[in-house]
C-alpha positions in Angstrom: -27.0 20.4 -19.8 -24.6 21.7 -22.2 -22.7 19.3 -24.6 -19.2 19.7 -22.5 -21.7 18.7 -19.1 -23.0 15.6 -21.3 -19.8 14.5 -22.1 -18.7 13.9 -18.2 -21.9 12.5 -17.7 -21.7 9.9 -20.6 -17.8 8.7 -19.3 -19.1 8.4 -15.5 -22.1 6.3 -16.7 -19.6 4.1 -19.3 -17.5 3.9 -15.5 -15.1 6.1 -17.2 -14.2 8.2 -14.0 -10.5 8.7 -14.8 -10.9 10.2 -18.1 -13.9 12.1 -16.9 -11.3 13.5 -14.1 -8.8 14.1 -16.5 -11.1 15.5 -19.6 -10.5 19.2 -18.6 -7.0 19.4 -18.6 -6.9 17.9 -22.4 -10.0 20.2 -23.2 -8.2 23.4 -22.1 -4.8 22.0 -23.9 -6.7 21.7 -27.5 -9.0 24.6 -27.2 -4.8 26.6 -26.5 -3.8 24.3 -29.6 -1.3 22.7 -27.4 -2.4 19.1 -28.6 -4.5 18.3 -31.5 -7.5 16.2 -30.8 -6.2 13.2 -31.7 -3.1 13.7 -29.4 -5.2 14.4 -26.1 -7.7 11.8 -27.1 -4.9 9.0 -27.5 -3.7 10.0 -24.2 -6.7 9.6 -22.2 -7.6 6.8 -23.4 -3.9 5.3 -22.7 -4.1 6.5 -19.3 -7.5 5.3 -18.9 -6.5 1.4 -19.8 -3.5 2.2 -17.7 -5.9 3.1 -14.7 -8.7 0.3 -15.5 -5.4 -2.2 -15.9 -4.4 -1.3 -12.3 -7.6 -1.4 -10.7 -8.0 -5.0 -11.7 -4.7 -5.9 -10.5 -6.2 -4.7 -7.4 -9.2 -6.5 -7.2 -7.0 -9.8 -8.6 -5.2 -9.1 -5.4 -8.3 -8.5 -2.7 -9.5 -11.9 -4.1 -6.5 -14.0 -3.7 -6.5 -13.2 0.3 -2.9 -12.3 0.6 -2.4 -11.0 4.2 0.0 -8.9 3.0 1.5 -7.3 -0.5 4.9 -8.4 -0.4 6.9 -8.1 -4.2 9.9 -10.2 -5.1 11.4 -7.2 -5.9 11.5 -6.6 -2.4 13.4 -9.4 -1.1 16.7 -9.4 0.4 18.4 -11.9 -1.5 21.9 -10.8 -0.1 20.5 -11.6 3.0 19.5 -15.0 2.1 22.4 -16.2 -0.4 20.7 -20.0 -0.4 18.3 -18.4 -2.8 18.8 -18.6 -6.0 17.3 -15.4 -8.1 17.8 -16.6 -11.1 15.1 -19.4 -10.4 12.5 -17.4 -8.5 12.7 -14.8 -11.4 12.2 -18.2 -13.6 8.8 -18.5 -11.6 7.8 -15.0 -11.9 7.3 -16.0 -15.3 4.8 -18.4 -14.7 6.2 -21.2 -17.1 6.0 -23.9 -13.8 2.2 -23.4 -14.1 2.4 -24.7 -18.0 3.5 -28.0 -16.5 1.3 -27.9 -13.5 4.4 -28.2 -11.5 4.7 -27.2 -7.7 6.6 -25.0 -5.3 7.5 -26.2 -1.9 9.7 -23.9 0.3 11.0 -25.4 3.2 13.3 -23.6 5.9 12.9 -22.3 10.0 10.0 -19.1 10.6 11.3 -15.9 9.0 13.6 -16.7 6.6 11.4 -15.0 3.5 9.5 -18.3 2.6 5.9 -16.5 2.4 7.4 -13.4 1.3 8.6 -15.6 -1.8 5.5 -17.5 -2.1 3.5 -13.9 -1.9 5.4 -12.4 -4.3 5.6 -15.5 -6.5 1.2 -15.0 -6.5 1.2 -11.2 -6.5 3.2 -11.7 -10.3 0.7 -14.1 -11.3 -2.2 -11.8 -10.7 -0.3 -9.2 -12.5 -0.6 -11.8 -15.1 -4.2 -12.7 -14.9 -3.9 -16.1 -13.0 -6.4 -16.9 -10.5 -5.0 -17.4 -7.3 -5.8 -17.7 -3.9 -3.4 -17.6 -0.7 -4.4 -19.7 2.7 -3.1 -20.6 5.8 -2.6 -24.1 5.9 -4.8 -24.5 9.6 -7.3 -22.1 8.1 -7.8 -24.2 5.2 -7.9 -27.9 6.7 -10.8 -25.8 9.4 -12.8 -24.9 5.9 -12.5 -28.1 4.9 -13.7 -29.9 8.0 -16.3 -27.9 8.0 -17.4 -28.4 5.1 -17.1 -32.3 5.6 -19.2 -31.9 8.7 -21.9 -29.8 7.0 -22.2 -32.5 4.0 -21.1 -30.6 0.7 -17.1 -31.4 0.8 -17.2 -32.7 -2.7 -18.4 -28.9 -4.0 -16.1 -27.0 -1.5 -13.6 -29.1 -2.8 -14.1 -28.3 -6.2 -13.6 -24.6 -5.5 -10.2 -25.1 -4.5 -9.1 -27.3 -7.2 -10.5 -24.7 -9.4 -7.6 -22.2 -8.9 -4.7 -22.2 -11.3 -2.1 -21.1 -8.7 -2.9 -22.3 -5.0 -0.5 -21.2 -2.2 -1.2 -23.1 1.0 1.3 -21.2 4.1 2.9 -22.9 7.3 2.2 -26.7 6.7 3.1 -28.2 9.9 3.4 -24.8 12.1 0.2 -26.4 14.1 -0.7 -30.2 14.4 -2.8 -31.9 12.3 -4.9 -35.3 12.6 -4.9 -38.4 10.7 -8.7 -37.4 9.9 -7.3 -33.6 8.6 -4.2 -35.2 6.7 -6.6 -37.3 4.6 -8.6 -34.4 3.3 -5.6 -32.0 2.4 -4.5 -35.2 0.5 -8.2 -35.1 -1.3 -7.3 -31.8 -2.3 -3.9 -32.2 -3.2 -4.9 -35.3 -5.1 -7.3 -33.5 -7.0 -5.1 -30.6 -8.4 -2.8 -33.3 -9.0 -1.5 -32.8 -12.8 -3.7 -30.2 -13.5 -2.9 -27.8 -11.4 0.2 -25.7 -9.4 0.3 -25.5 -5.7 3.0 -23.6 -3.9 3.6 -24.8 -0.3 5.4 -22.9 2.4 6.7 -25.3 5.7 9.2 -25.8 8.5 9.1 -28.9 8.5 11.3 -31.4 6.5 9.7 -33.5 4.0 11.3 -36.5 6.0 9.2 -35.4 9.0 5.8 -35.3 6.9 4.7 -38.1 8.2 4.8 -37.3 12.0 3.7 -33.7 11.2 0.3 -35.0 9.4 0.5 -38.3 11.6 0.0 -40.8 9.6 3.0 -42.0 7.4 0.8 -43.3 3.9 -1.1 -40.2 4.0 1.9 -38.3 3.8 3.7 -40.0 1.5 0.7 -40.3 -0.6 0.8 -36.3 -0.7 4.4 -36.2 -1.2 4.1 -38.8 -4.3 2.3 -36.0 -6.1 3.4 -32.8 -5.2 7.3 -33.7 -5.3 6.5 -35.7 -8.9 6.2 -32.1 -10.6 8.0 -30.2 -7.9 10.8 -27.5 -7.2 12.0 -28.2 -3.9 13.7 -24.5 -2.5 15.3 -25.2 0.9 16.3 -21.8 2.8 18.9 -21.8 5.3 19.4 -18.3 6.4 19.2 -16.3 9.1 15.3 -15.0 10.4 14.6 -11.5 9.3 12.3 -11.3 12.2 15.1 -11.9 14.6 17.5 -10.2 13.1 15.2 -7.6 13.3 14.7 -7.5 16.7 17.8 -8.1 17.6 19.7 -4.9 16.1 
């Protein structure tokens, strides 16, 4: 194995693969005197922490569960004039997770309130925040089960772990006195240490018939609107719109 052959080898052991991809275009640019040395070396390795930077977004990503990637810089906010850019930008910066405050978007299906509360997470993975995106049904069933199967207290845990939790469509299916009490153990213990960002048709007035039971719900309320952003959208659906033209 010659010393050029030993050099690819060494970068794909040190997992190095898009320098080692890369190395023979620099190589034939120096041995031409194109570049010097230095040059093509300082470009690899900027492309390389460009690449590794990337594919760790991307794995950021896989783990916080997002059904979809959806970008702020994607949404239509001529289309929905009742939100206000300047304060979703605001969150894009992360500073309502210095506070451990919390998001609550509030409006009819298809008005952009998980596209918001998607792109709101996909910037804080960008940003190194752990995260995780859930259905609000999905998450109560994970929960029961849990409860059922005796180790609550540790599943429990896991989810008050996350620095940015997004739980989507609160209220879009029913849920029992029983199941209102344990998203209230969860939401109790993020409570000041944590940011949660909620996505729900439902009025916060209606809470209490939604979860059915009135304490439980104002309970939950009590700590999630304390250090909260309230964002009520009142536009058209896109999905109907859609469909429609």
């Amino acid at each position: 194995m010659n010393q050029y052959q030993r050099l690819i080898d060494n970068l794909t052991k040190l997992n190095l693969n898009n320098m080692a991809e890369s190395i023979a275009d620099y190589r034939q640019q120096v041995n031409d005197s194109q570049i010097s040395f230095s040059e093509a070396l300082l470009e690899l390795t900027d492309k390389e922490i460009d690449y590794q930077r990337q594919e760790s977004l991307k794995r950021r990503i896989k783990r916080a569960r997002f059904p979809i990637v959806k970008r702020l810089s994607d949404f239509n906010y001529q289309f929905q004039p009742s939100v206000n850019r300047q304060q979703i930008d605001e969150f894009a910066t992360m500073s309502f997770l210095d506070n451990q405050e919390n998001i609550i978007f509030i409006g009819s299906p298809g008005v952009g309130k998980t596209h918001l509360s998607i792109g709101i997470g996909i910037e804080a993975c960008r940003q190194g925040v752990r995260t995780l995106f859930i259905n609000c049904h999905e998450l109560i069933l994970r929960l029961k089960s849990a409860q059922e199967k005796q180790h609550l207290e540790r599943v429990m845990r896991r989810y008050e772990r996350y620095d940015l939790l997004i739980i989507d469509e609160l209220g879009y299916l029913p849920i029992s006195a029983n199941e209102s009490k344990l998203l209230f153990q969860l939401i109790n213990g993020r409570y000041e240490r944590k940011s949660t960002i909620i996505t729900t048709n439902v009025p916060l007035s209606s809470w209490g018939t939604v979860l059915n039971s009135t304490a439980t719900a104002e309970a939950i309320l009590d700590r999630l609107v304390y250090h909260s952003h309230v964002i009520k959208i009142k536009g058209k659906s896109y999905r109907l719109t859609s469909v429609s033209s």
